[in-house]
SEZAMAR-949946 format. One record per atom (N, C-alpha, C): y, x, z. Coordinates in pm, whole numbers, padded with zeros to 5 digits, always signed. Layout:
<atoms>
YXZ ...
</atoms>
This chain:
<atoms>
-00352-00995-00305 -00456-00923-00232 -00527-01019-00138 -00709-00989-00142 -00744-01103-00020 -00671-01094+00084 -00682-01206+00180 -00671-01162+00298 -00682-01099+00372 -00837-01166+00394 -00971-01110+00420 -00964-00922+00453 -00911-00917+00292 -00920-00740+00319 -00786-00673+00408 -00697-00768+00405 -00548-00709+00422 -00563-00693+00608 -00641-00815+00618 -00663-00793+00755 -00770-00746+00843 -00891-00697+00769 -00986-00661+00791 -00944-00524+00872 -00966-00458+01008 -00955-00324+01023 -01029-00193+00959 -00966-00151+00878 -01026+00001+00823 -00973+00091+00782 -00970+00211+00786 -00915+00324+00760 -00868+00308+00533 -00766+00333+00518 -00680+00334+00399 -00627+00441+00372 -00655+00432+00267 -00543+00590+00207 -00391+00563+00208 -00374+00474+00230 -00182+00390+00278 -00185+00492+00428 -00314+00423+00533 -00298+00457+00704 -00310+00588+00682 -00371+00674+00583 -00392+00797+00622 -00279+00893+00607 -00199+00836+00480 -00066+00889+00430 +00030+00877+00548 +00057+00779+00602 +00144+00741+00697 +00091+00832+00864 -00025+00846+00867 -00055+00912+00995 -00009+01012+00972 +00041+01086+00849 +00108+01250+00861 +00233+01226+00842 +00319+01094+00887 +00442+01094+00843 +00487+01045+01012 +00407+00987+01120 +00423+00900+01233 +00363+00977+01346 +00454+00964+01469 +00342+01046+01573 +00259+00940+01584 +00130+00962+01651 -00008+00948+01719 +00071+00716+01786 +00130+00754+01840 +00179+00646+01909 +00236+00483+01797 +00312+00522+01776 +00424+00472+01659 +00257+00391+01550 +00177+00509+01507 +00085+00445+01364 -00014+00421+01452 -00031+00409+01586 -00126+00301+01675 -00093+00180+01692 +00035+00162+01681 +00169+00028+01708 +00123-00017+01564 +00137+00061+01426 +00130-00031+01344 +00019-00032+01296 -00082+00044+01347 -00237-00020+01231 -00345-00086+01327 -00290-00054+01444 -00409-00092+01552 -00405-00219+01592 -00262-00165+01678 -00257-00301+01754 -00146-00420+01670 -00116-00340+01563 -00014-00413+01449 +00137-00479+01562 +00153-00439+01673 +00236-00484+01737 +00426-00390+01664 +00384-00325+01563 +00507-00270+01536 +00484-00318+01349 +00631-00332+01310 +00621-00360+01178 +00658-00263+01084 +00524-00236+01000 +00532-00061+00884 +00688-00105+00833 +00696+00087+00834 +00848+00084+00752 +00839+00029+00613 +00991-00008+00584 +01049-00083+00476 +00992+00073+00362 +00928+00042+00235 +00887+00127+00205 +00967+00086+00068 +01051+00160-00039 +01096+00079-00186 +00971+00081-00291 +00929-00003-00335 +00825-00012-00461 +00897-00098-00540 +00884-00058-00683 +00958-00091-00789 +00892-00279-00813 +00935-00343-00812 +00943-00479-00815 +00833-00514-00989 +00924-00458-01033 +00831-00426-01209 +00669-00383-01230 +00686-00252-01145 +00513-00160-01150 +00450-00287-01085 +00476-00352-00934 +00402-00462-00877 +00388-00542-00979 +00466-00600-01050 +00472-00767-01182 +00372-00703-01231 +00386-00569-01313 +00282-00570-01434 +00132-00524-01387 +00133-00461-01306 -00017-00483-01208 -00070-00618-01177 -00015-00678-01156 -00045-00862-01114 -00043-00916-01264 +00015-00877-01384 +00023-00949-01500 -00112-00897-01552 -00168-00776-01561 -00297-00725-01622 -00402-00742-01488 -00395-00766-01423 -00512-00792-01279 -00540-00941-01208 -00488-00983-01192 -00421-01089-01143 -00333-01214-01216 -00320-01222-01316 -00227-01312-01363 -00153-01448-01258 -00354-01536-01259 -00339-01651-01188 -00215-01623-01011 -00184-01535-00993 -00119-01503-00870 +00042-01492-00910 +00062-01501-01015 +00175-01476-01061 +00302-01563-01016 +00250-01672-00990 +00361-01798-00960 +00357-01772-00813 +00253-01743-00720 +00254-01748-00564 +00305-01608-00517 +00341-01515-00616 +00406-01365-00598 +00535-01343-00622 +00574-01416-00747 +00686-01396-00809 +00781-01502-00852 +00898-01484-00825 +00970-01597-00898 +01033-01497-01009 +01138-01531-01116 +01165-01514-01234 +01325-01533-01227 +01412-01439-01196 +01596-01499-01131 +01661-01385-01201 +01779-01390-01289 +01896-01341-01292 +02009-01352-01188 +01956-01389-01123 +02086-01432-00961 +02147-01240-00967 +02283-01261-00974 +02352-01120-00922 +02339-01114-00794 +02293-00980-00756 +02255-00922-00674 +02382-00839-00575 +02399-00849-00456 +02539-00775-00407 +02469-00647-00375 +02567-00489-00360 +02534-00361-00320 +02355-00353-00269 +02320-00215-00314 +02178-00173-00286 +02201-00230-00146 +02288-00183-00051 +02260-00152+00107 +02249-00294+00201 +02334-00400+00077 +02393-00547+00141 +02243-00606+00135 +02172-00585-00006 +02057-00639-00050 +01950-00627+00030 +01917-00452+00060 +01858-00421+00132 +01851-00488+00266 +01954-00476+00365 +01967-00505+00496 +01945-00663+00459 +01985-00731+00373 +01963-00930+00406 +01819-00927+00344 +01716-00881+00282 +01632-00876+00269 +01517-00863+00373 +01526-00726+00465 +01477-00684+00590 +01536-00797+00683 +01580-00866+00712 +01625-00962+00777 +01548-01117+00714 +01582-01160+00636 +01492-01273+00557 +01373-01267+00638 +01276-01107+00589 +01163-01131+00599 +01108-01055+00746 +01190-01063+00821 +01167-01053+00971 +01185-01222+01027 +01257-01286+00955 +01261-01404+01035 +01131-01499+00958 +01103-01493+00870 +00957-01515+00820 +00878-01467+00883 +00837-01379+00910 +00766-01285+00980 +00712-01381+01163 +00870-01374+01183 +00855-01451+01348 +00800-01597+01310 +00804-01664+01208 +00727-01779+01230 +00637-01771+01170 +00528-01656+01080 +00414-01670+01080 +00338-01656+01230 +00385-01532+01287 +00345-01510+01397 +00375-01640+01496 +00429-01701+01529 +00447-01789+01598 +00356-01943+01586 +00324-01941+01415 +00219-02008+01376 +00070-02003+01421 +00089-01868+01445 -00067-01824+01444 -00074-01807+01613 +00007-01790+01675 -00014-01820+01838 -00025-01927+01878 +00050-02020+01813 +00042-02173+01822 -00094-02236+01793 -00160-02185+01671 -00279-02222+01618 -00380-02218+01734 -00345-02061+01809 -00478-01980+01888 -00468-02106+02032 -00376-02131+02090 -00303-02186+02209 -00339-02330+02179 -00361-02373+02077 -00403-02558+02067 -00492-02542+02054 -00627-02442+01991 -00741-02392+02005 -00793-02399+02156 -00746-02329+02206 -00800-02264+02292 -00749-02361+02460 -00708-02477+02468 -00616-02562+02521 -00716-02622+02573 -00733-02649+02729 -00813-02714+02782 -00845-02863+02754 -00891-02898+02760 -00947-03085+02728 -00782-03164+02827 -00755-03198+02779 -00674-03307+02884 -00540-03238+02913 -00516-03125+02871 -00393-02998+02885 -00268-02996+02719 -00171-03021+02809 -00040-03017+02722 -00061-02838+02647 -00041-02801+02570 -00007-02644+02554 +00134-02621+02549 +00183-02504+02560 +00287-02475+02574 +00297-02400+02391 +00403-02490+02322 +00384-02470+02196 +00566-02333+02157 +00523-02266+02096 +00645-02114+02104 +00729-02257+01978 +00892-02230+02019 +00934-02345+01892 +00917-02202+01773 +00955-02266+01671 +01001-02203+01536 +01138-02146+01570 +01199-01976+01443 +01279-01926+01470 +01318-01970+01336 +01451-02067+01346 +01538-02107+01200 +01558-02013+01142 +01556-02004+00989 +01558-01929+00898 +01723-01942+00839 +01786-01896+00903 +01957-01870+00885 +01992-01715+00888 +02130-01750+00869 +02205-01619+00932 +02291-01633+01024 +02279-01714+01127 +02366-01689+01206 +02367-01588+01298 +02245-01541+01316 +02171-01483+01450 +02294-01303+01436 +02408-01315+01481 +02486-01143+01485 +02394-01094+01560 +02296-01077+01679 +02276-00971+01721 +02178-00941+01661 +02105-00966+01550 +01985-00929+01476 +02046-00879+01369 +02133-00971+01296 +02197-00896+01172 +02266-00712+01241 +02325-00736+01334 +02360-00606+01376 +02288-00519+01410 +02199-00586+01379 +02062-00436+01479 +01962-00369+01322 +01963-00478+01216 +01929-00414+01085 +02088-00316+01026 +02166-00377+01066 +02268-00256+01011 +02279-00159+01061 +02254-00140+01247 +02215-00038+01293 +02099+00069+01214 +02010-00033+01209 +01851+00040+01152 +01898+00098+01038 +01986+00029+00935 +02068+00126+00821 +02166+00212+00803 +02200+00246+00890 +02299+00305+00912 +02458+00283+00851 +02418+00125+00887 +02578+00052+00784 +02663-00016+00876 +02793+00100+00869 +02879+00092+00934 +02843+00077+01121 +02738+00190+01139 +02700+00237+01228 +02818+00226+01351 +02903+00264+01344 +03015+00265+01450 +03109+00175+01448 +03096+00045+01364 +03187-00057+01335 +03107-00186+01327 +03007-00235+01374 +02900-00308+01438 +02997-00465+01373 +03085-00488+01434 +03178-00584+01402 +03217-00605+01263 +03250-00482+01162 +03301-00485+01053 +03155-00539+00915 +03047-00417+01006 +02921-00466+00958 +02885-00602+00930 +02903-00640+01073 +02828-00798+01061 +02905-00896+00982 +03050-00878+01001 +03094-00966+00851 +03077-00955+00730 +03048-00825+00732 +03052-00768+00511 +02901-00819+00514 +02837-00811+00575 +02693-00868+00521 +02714-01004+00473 +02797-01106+00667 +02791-01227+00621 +02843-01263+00498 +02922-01194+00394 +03052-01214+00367 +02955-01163+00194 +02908-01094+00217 +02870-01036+00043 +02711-01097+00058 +02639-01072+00172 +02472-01154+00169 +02451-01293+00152 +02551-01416+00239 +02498-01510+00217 +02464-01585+00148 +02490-01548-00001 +02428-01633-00141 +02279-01559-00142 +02299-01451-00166 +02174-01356-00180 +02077-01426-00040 +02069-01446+00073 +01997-01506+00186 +01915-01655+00157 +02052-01708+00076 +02003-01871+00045 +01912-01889-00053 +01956-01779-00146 +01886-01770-00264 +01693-01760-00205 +01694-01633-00094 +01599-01640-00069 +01494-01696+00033 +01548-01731+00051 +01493-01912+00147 +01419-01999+00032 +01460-01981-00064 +01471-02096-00161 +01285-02030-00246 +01266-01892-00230 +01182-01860-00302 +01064-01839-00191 +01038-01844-00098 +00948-01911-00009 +00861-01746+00012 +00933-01643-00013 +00866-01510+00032 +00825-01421-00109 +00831-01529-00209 +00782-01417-00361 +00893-01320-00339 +00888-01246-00478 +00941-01131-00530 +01037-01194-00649 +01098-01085-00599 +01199-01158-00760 +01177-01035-00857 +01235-01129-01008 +01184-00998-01084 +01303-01095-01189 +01363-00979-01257 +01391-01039-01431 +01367-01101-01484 +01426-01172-01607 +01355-01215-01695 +01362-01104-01768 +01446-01021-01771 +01445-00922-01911 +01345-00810-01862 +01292-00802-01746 +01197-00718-01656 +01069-00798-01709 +01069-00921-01721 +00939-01016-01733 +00933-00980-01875 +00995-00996-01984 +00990-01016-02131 +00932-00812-02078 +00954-00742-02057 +00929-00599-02076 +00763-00562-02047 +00774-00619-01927 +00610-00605-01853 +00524-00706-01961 +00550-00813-02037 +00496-00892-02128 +00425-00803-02268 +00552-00701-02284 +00535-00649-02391 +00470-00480-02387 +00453-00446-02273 +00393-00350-02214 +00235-00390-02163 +00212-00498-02110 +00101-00560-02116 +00011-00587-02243 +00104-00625-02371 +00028-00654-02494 -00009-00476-02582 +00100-00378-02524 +00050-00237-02597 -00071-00194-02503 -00102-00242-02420 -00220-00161-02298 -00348-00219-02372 -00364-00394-02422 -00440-00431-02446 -00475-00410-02618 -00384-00334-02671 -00391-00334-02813 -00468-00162-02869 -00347-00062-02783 -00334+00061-02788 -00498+00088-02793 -00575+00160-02860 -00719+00242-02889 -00756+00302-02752 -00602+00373-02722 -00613+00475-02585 -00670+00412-02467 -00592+00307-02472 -00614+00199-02329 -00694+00051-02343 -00701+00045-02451 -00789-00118-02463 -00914-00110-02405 -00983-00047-02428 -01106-00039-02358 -01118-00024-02200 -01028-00024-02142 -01026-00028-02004 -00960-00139-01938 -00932-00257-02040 -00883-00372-01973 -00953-00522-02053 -01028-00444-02155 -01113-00561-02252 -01225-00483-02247 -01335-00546-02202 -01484-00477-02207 -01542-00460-02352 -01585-00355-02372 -01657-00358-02489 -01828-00383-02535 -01856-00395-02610 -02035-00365-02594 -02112-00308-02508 -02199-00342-02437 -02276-00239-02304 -02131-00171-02236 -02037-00223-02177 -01903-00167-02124 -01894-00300-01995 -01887-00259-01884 -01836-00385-01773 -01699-00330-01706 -01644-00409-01701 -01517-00359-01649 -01429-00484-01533 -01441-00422-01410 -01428-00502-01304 -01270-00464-01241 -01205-00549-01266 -01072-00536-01158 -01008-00587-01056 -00963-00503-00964 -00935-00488-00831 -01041-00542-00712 -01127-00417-00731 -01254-00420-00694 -01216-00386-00521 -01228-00440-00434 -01263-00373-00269 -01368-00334-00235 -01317-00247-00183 -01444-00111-00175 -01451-00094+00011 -01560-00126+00044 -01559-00057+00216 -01678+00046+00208 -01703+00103+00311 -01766+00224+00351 -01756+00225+00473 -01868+00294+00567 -01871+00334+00702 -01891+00437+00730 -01754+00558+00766 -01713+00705+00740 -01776+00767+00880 -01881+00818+00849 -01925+00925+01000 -01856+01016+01088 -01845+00994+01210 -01817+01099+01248 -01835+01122+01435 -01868+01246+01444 -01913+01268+01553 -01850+01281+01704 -01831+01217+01786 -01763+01147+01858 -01853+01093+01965 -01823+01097+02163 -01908+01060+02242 -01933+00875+02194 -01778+00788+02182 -01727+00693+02187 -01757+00632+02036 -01732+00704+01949 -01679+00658+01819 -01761+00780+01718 -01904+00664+01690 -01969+00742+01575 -01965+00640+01454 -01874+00578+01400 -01844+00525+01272 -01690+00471+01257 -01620+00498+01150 -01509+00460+01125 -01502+00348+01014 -01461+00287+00999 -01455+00176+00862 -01345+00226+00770 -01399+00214+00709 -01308+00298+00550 -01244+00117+00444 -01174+00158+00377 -01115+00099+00243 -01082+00140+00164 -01054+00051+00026 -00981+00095-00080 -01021-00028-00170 -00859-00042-00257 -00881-00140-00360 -00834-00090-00484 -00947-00031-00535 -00877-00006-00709 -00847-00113-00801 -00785-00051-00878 -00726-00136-01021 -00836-00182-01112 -00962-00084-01138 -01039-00077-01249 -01180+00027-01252 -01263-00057-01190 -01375-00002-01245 -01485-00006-01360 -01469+00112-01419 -01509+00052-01582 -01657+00152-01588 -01792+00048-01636 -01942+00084-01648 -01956+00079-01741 -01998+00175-01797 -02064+00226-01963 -02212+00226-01904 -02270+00092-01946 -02433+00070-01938 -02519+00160-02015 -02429+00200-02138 -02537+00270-02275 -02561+00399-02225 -02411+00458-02148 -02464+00596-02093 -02448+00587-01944 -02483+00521-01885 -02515+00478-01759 -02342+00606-01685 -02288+00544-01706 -02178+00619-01613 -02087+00515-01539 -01995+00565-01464 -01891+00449-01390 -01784+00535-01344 -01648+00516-01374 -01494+00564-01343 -01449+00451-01328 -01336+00492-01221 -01248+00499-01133 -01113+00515-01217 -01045+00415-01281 -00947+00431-01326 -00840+00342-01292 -00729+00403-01283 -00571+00334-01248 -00447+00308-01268 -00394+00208-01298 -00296+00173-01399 -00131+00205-01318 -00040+00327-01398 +00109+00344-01377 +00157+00326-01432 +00273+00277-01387 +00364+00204-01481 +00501+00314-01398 +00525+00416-01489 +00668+00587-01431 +00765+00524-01549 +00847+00633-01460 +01000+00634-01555 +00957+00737-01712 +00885+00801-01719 +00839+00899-01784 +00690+00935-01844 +00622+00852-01906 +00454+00908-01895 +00452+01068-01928 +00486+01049-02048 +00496+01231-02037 +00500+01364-01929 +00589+01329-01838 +00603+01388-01725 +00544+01337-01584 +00462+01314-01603 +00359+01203-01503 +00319+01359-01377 +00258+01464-01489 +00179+01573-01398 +00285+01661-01437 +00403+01655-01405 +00540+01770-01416 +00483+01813-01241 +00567+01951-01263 +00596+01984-01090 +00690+01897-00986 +00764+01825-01056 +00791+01704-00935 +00738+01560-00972 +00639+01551-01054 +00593+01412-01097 +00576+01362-00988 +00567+01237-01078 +00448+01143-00953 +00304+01174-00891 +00239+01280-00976 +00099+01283-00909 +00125+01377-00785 +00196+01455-00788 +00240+01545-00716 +00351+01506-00608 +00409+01395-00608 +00537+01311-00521 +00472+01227-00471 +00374+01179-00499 +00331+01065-00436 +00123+01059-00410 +00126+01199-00399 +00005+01242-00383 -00145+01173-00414 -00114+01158-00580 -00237+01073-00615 -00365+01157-00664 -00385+01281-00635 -00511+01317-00634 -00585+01300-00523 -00481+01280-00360 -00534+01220-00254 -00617+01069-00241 -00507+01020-00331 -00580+00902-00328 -00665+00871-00455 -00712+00941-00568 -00832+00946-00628 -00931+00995-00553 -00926+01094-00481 -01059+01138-00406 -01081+01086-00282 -01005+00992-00230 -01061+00916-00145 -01135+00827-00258 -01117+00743-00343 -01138+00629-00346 -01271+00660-00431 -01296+00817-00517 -01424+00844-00563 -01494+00824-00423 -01510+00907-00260 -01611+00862-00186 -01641+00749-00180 -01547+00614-00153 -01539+00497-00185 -01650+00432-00250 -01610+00467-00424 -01676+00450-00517 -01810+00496-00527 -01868+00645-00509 -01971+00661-00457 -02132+00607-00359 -02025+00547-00270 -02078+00478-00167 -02107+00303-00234 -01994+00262-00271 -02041+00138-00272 -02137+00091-00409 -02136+00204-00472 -02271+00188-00614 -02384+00187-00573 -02417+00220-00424 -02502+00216-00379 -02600+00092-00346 -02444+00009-00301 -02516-00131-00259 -02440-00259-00362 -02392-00251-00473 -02357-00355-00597 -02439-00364-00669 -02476-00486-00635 -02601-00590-00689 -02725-00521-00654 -02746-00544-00538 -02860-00446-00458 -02844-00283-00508 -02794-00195-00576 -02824-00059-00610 -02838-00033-00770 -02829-00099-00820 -02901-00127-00953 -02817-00023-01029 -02740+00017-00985 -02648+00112-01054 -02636+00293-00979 -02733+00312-00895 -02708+00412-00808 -02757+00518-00877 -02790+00488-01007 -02833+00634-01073 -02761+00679-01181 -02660+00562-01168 -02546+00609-01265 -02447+00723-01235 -02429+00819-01365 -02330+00925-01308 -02214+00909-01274 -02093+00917-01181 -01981+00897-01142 -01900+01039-01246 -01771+00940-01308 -01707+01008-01380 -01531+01039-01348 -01503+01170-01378 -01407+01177-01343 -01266+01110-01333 -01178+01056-01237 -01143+00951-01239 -01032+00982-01331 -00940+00836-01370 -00835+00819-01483 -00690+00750-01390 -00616+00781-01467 -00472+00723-01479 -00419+00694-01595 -00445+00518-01629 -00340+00517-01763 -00212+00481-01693 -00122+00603-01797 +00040+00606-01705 +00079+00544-01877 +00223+00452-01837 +00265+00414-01974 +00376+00380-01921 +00536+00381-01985 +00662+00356-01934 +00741+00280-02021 +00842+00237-02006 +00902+00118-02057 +01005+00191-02182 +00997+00284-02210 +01118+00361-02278 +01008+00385-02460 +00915+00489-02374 +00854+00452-02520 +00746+00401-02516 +00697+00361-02452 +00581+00221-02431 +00467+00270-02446 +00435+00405-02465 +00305+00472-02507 +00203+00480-02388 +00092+00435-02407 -00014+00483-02269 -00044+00633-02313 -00088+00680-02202 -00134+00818-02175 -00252+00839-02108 -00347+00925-02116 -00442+00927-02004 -00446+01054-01921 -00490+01059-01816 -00465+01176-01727 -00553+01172-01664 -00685+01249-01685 -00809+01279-01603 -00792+01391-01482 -00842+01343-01369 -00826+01458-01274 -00951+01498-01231 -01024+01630-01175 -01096+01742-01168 -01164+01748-01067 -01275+01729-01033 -01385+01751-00890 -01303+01846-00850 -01271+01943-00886 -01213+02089-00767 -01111+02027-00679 -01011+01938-00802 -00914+01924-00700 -00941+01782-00592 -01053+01699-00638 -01062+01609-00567 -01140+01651-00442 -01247+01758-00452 -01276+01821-00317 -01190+01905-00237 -01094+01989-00265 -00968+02063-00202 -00935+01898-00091 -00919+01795-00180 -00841+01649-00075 -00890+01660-00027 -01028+01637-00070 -01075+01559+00061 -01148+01725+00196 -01204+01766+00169 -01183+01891+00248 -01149+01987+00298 -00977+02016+00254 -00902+02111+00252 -00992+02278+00235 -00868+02372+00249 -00922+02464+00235 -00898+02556+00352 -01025+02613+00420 -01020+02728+00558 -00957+02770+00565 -00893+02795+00692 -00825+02907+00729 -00697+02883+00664 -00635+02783+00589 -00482+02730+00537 -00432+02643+00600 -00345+02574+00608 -00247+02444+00618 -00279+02380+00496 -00371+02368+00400 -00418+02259+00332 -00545+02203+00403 -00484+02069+00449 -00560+01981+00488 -00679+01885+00394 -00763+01817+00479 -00797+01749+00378 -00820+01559+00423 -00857+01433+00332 -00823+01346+00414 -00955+01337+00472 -01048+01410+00519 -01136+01419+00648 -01111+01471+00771 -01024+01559+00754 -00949+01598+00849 -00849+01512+00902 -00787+01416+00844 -00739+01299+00927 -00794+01211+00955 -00958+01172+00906 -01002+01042+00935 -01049+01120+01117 -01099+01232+01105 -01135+01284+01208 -01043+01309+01319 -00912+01321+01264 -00778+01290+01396 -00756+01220+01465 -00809+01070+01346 -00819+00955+01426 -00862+00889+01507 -01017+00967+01463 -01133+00916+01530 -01124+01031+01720 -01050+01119+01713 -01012+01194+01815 -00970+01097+01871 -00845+01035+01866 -00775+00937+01928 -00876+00814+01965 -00940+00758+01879 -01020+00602+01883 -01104+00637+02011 -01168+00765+01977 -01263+00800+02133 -01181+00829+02220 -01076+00886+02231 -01038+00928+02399 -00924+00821+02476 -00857+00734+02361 -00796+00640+02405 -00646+00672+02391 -00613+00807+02399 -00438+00873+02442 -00411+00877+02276 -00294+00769+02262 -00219+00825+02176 -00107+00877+02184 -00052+00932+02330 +00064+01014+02322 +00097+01095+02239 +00038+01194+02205 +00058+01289+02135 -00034+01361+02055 -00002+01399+01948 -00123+01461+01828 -00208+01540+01922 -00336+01513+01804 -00459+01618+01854 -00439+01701+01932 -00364+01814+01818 -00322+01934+01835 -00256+01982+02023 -00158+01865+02069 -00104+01907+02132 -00207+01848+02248 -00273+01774+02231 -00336+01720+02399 -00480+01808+02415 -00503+01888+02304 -00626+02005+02332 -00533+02122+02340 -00463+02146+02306 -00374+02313+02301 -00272+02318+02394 -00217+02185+02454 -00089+02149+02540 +00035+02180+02501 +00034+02229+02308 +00152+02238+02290 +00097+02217+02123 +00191+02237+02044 +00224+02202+01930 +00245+02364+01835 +00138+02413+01780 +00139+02573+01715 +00217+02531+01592 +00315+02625+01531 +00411+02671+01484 +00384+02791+01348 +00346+02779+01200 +00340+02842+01161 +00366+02847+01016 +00496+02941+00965 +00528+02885+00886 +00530+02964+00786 +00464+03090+00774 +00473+03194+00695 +00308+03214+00685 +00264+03225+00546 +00094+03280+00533 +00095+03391+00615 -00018+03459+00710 -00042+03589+00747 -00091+03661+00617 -00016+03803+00636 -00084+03936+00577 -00173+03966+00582 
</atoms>
C-alpha cells in the first residue's frame, strides 16, 4: 500500500467500522492523534498473499517471506509476534523523531538523539504486559514469562531475521499460485483481471473525496478507499467496482452467517460506490463522468474447490448503508461520518455524541408497538 495513502488523514471504511466498536476517546488515540496502536486484528496471511499475487506481484518479496519454520501454540505465536512488532514499531518511531530533531536542530547545536530499542527478548516487563494483554497465565505473570521465553525464542529469532514481512507457506504459496492461474483462466473471472477489447481494468485504485458536512468548525471531511478493481467497459460506457475474496466456502459467501454479513461488506461496497462516483468525476479530467456506475461485484473463490463465484449487490441495499433507515437502530455510514465530524468541531472526545447532547446514554432494546 502507498504510503502516501496509509498516512494521508481521511475518513475509511476500516475508521468507520472501528468507531462503532471504540469509545469517542480510545479511536481519537488511534486515528487522530495515532498516539495509541489499532488492535491486533487476525487476517488470514493467505487472502493477504493472493491479493498481492493478482494486484501487486512486484511487492511480493518486500511483504512476504516463504518458511515452513514450526510454529509454537496459537497464543505463544500470537503474544511473540505482538511483541516483535512493538519493538519494531519503537524504532521506527524513534527514527522518525530523530529524523524531525536533526532537521529541525539549530546551526551549531548537538541534538539530543532518542538511542534505538534492541530488538531481543530480554525485556520481562514488556513480555509480561503482552501476556497480560492476552490473558496468558494472567495470575502467574512469572510462569508466563518463562513459557514464552521457553517455547517463543526460535519463533522471535526467526523473526528478526525476516525484517517485518509476513510469513506464508510454501504449500500456502503453491495454493494461492494455483488459485491465481483459475481467476485468470475461469470465463467467470478472467475478464476482470485481463482487460479485454474496449475493457480497462485498473487495480488497487485510491480513491479520495471531500465528504460535506454541516458544522460551525468543520465543513469538509476527507474520505478514502482503496479498491481491488476497477473495471471500464468503453463500448457501453459503464464502470464497477469489483472485489476479490478469497472464504473458506464460496458457496456460502451470502449464508446468514457469511462473510458478507460477518464482516459487513455491503458497508463497505457502498461506501466505496460514493467513492467511486465521485472520483469519475475528476480521472483524466472527467472524461468518464457520463459513464453509468454499475452494480458492484465480489469474485469470492476458495481453496477447496477452487471455483470463482460472482456476487452482485443491490442499490437498495447499498443506500439502507449508507443512509440507514428512520426512526430504527439501522444506522447508516453517514451517520458516522457525521459523529465524527460532531467531535472534529467541538473538540470533546470524552464521550459519544449521544451522551454529551442528552447527558446520558438512551437504552433501547425492543422495537416499539
Amino acid at each position: 500500500m502507498d504510503s502516501t495513502y496509509v498516512n494521508k488523514f481521511a475518513i475509511s471504511q476500516t475508521a468507520m467500522k472501528e468507531w462503532k466498536e471504540m469509545p469517542p476517546k480510545k479511536w481519537y488515540e488511534t486515528w487522530i492523534t495515532k498516539t495509541r496502536k489499532r488492535p491486533f486484528r487476525s487476517a488470514t496471511q493467505f487472502g493477504s498473499y493472493l491479493d498481492c499475487l493478482m494486484f501487486t506481484p512486484k511487492d511480493l518479496d518486500k511483504r512476504f517471506i516463504v518458511s515452513d519454520i514450526e510454529l509454537p501454540s496459537e497464543k505463544v505465536s500470537l503474544i511473540t509476534s505482538e511483541i516483535y512488532n512493538r519493538l519494531l514499531e519503537l524504532n521506527v518511531n524513534a527514527d522518525k523523531i530523530n529524523a524531525e530533531t536533526i532537521k529541525n536542530a539549530k546551526k551549531g547545536t548537538t541534538p539530543v538523539i532518542l538511542p534505538k530499542k534492541e530488538i531481543d527478548f530480554s525485556d520481562k516487563e514488556l513480555v509480561i504486559s503482552f501476556c497480560q494483554k492476552n490473558d496468558y497465565y494472567k495470575s502467574k505473570p512469572d510462569q508466563a514469562y518463562n513459557t514464552i521465553i521457553k517455547e517463543g525464542t526460535k519463533y522471535f529469532t526467526f523473526l528478526s531475521s525476516t525484517n517485518g514481512r509476513n510469513v506464508i507457506s510454501s504449500e500456502d504459496k503453491k495454493m494461492a499460485e494455483k488459485l491465481r492461474e483459475v481467476l485468470l483462466t475461469d470465463p467467470v473471472s478472467q475478464g476482470f483481471f485481463i482487460p479485454k477489447k474496449n475493457c480497462e481494468v485498473i487495480f488497487q485504485q485510491l480513491l479520495y473525496s471531500e465528504f460535506e458536512v454541516n458544522y460551525e468548525n468543520v465543513q469538509i471531511v476527507p474520505t478514502k478507499g482503496a479498491v481491488d478493481i476497477v473495471h471500464i467497459n468503453h463500448k457501453r460506457k459503464e464502470i464497477r467496482e469489483v472485489d476479490l475474496k478469497c472464504t473458506d466456502d464460496a458457496f456460502m459467501f451470502d449464508s446468514y452467517t457469511g462473510p458478507i454479513k460477518r464482516f459487513d461488506y455491503i458497508g463497505q461496497h457502498s461506501f466505496y460506490d460514493y467513492l467511486l462516483r465521485d472520483w469519475i468525476k475528476k480521472y483524466k479530467n472527467g472524461i468518464f463522468k457520463d459513464y453509468s456506475i454499475m452494480n458492484p461485484l465480489n469474485v469470492v473463490i476458495d481453496q477447496e474447490t477452487q471455483i470463482p463465484y460472482l456476487y452482485e449487490y443491490n442499490q437498495n441495499d447499498l443506500y439502507i448503508k449508507r443512509y440507514g433507515i428512520d426512526n430504527t437502530k439501522i444506522r447508516g455510514w453517514e451517520d458516522t461520518i457525521n459523529e465524527i465530524s460532531f467531535h472534529l468541531d467541538c473538540g470533546d472526545w470524552s464521550r459519544p455524541m449521544q451522551h454529551i447532547k442528552n447527558g446520558k446514554m438512551l437504552v433501547s432494546a425492543f422495537a416499539k408497538r
